[in-house]
Every structure is written in C-alpha cells, then in structure tokens.
N, CA, C and O atoms as CSV, one atom per row, in Angstrom:
chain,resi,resn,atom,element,x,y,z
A,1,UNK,N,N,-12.862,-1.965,-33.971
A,1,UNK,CA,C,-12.635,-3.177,-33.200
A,1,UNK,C,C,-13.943,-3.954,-33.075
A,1,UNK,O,O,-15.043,-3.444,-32.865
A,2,UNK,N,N,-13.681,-5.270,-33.232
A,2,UNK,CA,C,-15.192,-6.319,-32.987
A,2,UNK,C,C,-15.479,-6.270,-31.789
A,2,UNK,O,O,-14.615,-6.046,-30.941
A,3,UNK,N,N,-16.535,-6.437,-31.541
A,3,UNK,CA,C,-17.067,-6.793,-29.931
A,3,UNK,C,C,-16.589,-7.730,-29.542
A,3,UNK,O,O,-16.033,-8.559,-30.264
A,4,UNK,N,N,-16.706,-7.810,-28.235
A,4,UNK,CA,C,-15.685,-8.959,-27.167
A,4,UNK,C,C,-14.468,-8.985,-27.106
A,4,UNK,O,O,-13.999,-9.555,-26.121
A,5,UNK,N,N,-13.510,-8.387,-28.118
A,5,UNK,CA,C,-11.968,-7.921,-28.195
A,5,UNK,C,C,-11.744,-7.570,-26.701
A,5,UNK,O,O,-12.471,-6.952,-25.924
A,6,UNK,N,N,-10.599,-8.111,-26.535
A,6,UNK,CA,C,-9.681,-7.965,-25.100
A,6,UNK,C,C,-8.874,-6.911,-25.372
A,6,UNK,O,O,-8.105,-7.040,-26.325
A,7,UNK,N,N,-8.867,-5.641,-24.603
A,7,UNK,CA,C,-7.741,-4.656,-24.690
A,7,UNK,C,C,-7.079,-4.484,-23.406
A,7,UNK,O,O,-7.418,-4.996,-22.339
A,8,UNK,N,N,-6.348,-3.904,-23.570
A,8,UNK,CA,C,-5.360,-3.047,-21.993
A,8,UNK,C,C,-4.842,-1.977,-22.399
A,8,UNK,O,O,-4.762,-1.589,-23.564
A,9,UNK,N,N,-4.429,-1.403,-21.333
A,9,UNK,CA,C,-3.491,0.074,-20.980
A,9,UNK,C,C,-5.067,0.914,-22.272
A,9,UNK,O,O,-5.030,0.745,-23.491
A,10,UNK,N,N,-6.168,1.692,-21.587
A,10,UNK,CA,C,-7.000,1.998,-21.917
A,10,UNK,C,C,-6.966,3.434,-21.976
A,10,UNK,O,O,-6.783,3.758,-20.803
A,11,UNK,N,N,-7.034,4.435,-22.639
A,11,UNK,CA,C,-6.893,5.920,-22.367
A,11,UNK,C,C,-8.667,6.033,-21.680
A,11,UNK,O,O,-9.623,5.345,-22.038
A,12,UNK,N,N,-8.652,7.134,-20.618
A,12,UNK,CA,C,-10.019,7.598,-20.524
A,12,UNK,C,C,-10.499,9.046,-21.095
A,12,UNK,O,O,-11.578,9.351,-21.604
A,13,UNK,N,N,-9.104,10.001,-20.791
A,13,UNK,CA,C,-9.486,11.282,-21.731
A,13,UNK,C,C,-8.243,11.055,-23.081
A,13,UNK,O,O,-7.274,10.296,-23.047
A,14,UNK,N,N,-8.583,11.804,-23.997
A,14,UNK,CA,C,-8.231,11.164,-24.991
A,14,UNK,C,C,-6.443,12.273,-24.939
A,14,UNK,O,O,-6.090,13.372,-24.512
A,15,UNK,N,N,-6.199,11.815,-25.221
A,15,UNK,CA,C,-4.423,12.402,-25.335
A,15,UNK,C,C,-3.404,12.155,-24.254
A,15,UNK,O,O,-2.173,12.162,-24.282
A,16,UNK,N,N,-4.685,11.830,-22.846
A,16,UNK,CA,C,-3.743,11.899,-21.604
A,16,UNK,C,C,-2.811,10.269,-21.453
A,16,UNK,O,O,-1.984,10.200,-20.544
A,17,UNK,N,N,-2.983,9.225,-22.239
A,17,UNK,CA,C,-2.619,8.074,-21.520
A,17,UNK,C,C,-2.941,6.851,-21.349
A,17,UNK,O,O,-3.900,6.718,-20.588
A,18,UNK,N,N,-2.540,5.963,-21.734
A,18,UNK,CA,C,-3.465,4.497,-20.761
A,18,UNK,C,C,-3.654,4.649,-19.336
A,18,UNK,O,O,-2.593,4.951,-18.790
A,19,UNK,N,N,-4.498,4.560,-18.650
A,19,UNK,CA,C,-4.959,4.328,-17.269
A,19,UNK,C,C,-5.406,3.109,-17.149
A,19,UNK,O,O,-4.824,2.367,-16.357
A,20,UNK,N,N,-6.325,2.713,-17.760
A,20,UNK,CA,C,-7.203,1.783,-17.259
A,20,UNK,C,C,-6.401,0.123,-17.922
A,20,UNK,O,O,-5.814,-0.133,-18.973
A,21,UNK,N,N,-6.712,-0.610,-16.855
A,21,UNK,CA,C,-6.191,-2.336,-17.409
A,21,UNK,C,C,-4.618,-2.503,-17.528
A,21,UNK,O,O,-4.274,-3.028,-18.587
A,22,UNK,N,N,-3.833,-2.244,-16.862
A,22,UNK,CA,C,-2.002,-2.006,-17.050
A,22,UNK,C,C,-1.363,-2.856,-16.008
A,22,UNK,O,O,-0.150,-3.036,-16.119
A,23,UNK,N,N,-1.876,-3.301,-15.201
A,23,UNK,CA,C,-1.392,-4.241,-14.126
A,23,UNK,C,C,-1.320,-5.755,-15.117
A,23,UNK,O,O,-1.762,-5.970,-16.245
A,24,UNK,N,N,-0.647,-6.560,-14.257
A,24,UNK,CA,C,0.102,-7.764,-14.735
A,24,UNK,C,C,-1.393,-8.641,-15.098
A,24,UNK,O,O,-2.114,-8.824,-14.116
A,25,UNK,N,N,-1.899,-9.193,-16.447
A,25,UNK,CA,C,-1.907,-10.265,-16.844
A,25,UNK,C,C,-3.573,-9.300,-16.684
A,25,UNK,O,O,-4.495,-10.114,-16.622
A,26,UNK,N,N,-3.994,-8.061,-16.625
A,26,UNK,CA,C,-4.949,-7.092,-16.469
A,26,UNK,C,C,-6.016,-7.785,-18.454
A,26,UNK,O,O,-5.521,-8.441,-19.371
A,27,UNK,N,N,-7.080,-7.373,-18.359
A,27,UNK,CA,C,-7.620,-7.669,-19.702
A,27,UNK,C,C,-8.921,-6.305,-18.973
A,27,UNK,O,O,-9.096,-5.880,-17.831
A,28,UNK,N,N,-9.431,-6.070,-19.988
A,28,UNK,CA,C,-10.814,-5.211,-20.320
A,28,UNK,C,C,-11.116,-5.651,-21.438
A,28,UNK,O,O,-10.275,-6.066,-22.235
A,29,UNK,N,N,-13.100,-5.604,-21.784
A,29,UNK,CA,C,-13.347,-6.761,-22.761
A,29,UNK,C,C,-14.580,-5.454,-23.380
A,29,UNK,O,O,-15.529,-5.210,-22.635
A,30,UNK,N,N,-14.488,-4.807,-24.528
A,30,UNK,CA,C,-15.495,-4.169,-25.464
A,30,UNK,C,C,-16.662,-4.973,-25.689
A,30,UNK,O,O,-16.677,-5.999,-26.368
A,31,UNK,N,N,-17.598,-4.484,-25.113
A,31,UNK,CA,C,-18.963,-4.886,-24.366
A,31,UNK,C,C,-20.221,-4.476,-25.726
A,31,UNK,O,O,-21.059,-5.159,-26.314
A,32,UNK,N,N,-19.722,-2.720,-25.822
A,32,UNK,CA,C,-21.185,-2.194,-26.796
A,32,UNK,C,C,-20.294,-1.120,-27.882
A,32,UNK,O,O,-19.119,-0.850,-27.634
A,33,UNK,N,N,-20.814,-0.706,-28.774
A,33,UNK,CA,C,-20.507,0.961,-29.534
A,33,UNK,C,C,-21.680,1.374,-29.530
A,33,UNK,O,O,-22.604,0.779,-30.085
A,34,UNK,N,N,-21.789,2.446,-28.903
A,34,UNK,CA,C,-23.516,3.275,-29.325
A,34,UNK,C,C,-22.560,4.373,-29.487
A,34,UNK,O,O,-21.539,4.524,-28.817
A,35,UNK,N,N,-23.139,5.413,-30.794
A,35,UNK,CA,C,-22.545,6.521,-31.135
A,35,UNK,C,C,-21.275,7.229,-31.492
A,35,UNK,O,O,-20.738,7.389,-32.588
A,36,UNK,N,N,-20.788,7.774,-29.790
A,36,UNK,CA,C,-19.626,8.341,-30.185
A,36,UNK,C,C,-18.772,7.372,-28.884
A,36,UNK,O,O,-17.586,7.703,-28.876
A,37,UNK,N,N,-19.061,6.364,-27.890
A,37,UNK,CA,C,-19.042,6.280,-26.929
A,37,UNK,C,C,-18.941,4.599,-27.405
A,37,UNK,O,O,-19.512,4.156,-28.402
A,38,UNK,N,N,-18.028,3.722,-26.399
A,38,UNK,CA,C,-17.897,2.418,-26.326
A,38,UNK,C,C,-18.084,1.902,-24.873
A,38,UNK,O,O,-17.414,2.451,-23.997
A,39,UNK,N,N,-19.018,0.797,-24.503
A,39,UNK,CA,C,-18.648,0.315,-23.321
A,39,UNK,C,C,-18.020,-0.703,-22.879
A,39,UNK,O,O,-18.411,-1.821,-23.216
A,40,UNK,N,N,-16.989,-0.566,-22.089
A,40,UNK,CA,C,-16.094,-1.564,-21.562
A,40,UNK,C,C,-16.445,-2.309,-19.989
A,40,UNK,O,O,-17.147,-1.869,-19.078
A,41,UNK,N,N,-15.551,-3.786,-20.086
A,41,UNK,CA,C,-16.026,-4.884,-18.822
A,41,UNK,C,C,-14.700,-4.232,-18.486
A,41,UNK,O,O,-13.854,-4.359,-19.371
A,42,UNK,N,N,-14.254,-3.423,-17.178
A,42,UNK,CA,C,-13.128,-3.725,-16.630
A,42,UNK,C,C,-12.511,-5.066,-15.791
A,42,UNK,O,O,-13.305,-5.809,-15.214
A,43,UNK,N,N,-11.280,-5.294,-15.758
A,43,UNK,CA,C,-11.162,-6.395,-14.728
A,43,UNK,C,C,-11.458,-6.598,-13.162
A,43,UNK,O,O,-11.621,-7.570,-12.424
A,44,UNK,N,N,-11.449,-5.236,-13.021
A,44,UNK,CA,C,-12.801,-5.482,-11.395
A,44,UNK,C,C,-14.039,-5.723,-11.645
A,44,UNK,O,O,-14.761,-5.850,-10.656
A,45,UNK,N,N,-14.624,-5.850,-12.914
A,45,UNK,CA,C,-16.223,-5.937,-12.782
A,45,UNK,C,C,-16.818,-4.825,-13.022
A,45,UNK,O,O,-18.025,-4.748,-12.792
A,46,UNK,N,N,-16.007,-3.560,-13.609
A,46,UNK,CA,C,-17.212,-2.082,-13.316
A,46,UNK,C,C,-17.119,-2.083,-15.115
A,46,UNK,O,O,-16.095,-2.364,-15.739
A,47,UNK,N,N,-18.499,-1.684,-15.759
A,47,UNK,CA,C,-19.007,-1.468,-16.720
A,47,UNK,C,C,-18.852,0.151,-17.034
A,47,UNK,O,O,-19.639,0.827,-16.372
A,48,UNK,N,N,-17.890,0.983,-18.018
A,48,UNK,CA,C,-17.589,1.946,-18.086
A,48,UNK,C,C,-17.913,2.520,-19.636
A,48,UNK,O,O,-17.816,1.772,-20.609
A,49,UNK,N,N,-18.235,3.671,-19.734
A,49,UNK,CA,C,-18.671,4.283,-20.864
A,49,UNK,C,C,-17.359,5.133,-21.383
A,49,UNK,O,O,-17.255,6.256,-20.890
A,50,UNK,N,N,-16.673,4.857,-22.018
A,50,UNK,CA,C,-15.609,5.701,-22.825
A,50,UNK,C,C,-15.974,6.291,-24.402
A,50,UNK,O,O,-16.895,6.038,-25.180
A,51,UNK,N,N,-14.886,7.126,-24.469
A,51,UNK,CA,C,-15.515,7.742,-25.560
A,51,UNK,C,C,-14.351,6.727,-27.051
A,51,UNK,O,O,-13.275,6.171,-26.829
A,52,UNK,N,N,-14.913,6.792,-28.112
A,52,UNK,CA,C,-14.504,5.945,-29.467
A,52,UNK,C,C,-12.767,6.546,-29.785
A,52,UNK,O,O,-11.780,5.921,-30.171
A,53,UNK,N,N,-12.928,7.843,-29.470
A,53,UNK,CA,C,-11.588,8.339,-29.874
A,53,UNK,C,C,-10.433,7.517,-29.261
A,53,UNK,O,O,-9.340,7.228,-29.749
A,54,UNK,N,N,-11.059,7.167,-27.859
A,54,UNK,CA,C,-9.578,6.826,-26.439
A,54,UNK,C,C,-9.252,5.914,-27.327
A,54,UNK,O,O,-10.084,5.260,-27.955
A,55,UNK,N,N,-7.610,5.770,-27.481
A,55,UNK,CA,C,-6.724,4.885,-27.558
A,55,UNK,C,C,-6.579,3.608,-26.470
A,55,UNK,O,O,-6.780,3.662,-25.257
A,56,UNK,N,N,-6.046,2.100,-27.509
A,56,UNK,CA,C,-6.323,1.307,-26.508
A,56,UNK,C,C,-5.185,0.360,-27.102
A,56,UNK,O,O,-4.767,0.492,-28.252
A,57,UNK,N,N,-4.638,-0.784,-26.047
A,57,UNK,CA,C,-4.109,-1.279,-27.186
A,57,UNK,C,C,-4.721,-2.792,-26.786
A,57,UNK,O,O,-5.146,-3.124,-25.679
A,58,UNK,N,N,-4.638,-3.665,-28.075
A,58,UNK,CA,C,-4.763,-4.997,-28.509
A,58,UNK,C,C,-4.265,-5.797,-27.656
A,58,UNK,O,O,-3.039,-5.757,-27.560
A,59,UNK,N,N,-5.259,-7.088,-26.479
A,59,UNK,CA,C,-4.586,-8.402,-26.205
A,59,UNK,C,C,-4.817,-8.148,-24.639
A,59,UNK,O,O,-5.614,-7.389,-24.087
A,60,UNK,N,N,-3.943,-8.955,-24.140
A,60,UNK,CA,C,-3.605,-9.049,-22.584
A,60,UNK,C,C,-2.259,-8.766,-22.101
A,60,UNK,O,O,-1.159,-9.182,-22.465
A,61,UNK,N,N,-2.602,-8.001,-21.241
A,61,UNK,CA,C,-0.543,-7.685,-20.175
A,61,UNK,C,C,-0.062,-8.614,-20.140
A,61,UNK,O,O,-0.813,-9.558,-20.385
A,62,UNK,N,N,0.872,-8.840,-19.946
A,62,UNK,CA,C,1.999,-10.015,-20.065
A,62,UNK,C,C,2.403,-10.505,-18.524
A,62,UNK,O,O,1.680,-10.646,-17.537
A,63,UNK,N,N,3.113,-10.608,-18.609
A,63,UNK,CA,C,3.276,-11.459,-17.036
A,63,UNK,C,C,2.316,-11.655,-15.935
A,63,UNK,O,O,2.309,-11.216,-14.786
A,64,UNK,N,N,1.478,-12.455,-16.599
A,64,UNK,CA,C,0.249,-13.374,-16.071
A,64,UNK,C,C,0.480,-13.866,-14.448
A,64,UNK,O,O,-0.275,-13.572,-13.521
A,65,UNK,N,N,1.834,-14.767,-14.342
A,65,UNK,CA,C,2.337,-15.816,-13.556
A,65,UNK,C,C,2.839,-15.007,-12.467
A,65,UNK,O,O,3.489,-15.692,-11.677
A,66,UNK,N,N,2.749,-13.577,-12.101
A,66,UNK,CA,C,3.538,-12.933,-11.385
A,66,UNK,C,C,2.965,-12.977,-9.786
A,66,UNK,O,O,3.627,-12.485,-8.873
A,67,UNK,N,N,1.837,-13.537,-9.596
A,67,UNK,CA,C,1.738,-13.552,-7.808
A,67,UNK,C,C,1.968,-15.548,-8.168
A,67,UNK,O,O,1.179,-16.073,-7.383
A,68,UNK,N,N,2.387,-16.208,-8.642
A,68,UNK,CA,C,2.433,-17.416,-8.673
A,68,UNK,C,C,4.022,-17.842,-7.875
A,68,UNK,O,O,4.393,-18.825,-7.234
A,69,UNK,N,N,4.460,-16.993,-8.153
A,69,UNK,CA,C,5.828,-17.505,-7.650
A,69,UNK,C,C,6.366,-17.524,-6.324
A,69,UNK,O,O,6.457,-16.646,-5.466
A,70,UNK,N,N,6.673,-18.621,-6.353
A,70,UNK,CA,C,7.270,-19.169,-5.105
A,70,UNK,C,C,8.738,-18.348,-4.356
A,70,UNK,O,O,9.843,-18.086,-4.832
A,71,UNK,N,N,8.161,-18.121,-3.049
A,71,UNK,CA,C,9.526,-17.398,-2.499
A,71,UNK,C,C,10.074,-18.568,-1.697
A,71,UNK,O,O,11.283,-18.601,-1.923
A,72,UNK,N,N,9.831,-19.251,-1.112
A,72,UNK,CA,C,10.510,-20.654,-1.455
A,72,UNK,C,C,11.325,-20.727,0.697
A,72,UNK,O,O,11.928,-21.664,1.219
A,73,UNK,N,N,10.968,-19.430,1.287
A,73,UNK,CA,C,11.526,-19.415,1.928
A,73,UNK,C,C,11.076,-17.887,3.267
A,73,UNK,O,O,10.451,-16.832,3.165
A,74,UNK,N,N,11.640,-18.424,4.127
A,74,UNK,CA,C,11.468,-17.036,5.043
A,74,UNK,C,C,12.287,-16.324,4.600
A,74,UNK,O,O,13.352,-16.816,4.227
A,75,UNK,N,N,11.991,-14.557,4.470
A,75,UNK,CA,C,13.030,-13.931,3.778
A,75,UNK,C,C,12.930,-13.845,2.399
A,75,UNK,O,O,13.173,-12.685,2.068
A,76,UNK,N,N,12.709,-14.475,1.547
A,76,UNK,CA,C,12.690,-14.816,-0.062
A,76,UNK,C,C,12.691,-13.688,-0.518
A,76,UNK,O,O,13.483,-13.035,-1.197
A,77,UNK,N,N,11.812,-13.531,-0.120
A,77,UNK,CA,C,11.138,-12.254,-1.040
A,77,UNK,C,C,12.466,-10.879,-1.046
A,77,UNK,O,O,12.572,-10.038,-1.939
A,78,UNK,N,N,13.468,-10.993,0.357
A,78,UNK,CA,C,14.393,-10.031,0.754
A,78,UNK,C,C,15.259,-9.696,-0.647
A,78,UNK,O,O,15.454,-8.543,-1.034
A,79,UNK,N,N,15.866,-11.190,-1.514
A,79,UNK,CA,C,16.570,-11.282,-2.028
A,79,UNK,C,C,16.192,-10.765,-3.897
A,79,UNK,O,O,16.740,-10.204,-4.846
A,80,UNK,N,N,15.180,-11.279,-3.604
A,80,UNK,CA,C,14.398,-10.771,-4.916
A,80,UNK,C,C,14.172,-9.858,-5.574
A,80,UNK,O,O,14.031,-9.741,-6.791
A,81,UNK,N,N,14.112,-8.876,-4.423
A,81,UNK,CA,C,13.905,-7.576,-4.631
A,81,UNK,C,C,14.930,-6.435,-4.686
A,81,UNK,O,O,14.968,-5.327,-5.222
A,82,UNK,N,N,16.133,-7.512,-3.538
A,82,UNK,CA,C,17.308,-6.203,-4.165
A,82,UNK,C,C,17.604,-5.444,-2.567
A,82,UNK,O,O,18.440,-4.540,-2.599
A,83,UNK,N,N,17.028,-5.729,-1.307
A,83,UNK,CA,C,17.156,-5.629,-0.444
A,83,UNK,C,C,18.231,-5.953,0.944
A,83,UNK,O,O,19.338,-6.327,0.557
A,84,UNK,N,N,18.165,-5.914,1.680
A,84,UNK,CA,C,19.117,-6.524,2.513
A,84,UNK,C,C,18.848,-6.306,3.791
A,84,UNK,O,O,18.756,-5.092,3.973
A,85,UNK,N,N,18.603,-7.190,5.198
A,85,UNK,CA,C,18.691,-7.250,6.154
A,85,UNK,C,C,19.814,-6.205,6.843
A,85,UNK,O,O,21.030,-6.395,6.864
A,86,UNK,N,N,18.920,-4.771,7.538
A,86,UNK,CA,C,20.009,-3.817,8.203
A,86,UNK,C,C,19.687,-3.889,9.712
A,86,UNK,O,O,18.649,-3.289,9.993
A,87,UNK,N,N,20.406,-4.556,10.896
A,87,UNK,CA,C,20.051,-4.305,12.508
A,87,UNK,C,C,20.055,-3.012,13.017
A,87,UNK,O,O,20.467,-2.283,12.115
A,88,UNK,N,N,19.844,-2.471,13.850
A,88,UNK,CA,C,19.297,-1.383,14.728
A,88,UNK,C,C,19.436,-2.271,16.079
A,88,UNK,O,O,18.907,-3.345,16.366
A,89,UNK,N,N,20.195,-1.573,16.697
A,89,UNK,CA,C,20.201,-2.589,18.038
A,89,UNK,C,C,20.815,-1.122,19.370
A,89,UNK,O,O,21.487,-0.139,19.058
A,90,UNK,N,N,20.520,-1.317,20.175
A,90,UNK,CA,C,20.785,-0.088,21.017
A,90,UNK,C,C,21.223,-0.794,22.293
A,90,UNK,O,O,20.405,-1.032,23.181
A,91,UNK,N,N,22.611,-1.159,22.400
A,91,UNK,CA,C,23.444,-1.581,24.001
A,91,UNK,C,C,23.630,-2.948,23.725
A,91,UNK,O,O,23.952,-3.797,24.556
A,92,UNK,N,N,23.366,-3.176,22.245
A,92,UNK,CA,C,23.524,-4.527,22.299
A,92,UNK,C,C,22.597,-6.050,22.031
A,92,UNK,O,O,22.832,-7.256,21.948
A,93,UNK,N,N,21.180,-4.923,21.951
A,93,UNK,CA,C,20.373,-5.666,22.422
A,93,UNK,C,C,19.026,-4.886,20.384
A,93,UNK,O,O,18.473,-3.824,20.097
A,94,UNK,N,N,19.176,-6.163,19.728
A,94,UNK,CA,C,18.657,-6.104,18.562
A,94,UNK,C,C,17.138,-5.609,18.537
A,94,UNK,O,O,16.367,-6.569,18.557
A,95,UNK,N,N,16.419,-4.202,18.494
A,95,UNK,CA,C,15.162,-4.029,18.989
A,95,UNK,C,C,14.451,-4.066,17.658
A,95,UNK,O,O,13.402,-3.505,17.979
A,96,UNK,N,N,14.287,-4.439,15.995
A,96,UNK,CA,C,14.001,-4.434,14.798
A,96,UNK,C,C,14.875,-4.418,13.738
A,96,UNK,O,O,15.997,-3.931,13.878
A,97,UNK,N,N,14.517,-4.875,12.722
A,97,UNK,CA,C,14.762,-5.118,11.534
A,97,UNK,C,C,14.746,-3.754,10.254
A,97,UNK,O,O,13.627,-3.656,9.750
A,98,UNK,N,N,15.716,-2.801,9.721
A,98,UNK,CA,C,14.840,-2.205,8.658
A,98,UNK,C,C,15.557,-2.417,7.559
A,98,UNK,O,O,16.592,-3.082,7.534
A,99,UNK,N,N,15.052,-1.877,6.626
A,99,UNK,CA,C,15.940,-2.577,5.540
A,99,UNK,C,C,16.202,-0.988,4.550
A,99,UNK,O,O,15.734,0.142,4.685
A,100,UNK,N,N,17.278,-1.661,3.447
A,100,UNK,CA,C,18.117,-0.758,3.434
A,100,UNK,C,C,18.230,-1.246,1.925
A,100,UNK,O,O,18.849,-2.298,1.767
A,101,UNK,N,N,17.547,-0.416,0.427
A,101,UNK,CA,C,17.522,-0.768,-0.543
A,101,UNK,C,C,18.844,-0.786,-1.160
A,101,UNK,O,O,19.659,0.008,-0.690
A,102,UNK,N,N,19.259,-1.623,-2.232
A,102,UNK,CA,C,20.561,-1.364,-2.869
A,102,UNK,C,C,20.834,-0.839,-3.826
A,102,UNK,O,O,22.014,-0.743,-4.163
C-alpha cells in the first residue's frame, strides 16, 4: 500500500479481526513502513505502530451522514428505532416513561 492510503476495519493482532476504524464514515491514514511494522493516523488522533502482516481494508466506512439526520421532532428518534412509548402509572397517577423494544 502507498503512503497516505485511507483504510478501515484495521486488524491489530493478526488473525483476530478488524478493530480499529469501523464506526460510521471512521478513516485511518498509513503514515510510515519501517521494517516489519507500519504506522497509522487513527481517527482520534493517536499515532499507532502495527505490524505489516495486519489485514486492513481499502477506503472509508460508509454512512458518513449518520449523526446528520434530522429527528424532526420530540420523540423522533422513538419511531426510528423501533420503539414505543410504555406508561407505568400506580393509582392512576403516570410516575415515568419506559420503553418497550419491538
């Protein structure tokens, strides 16, 4: 890979996995190669030494736009998610809200 290449979903030990960069619209940016070892910009800012073997893959996460969206409303978010307004009320008298997935 060239330097400055954007990767995500980053393995740190080699067989176990992507860990690193997997959240929405996430990038990590190949910084150096010395040896056996590459260093990466994570998207918080921390400068990390991985080893050449870890698997990585090519580009940026996809759904970039995902804290952009508008809930448009009190509640919004209730409907979005698949939720539903459940009362708790004891004599009559409504003491909280919990909710009750579907």
């Amino acid at each position: 890979m060239p330097l400055g290449m954007t990767i995500h979903n980053i393995e740190i030990i080699l067989g176990k996995g992507g860990q690193l960069a997997r959240a929405a619209g996430a990038v990590a940016k190949l910084i150096a190669k010395e040896g056996k070892s590459a260093t990466l910009r994570l998207p918080s800012g921390e400068v990390r030494l991985i080893s050449k073997n870890c698997l990585a893959t090519v580009g940026q996460v996809g759904n970039v736009g995902v804290n952009q969206k508008s809930l448009g409303r009190v509640g919004g978010q209730v409907g979005n998610v698949g939720l539903q307004y459940h009362y708790i009320s004891v004599t009559n008298i409504h003491i909280f809200y919990s909710f009750i997935f579907i």
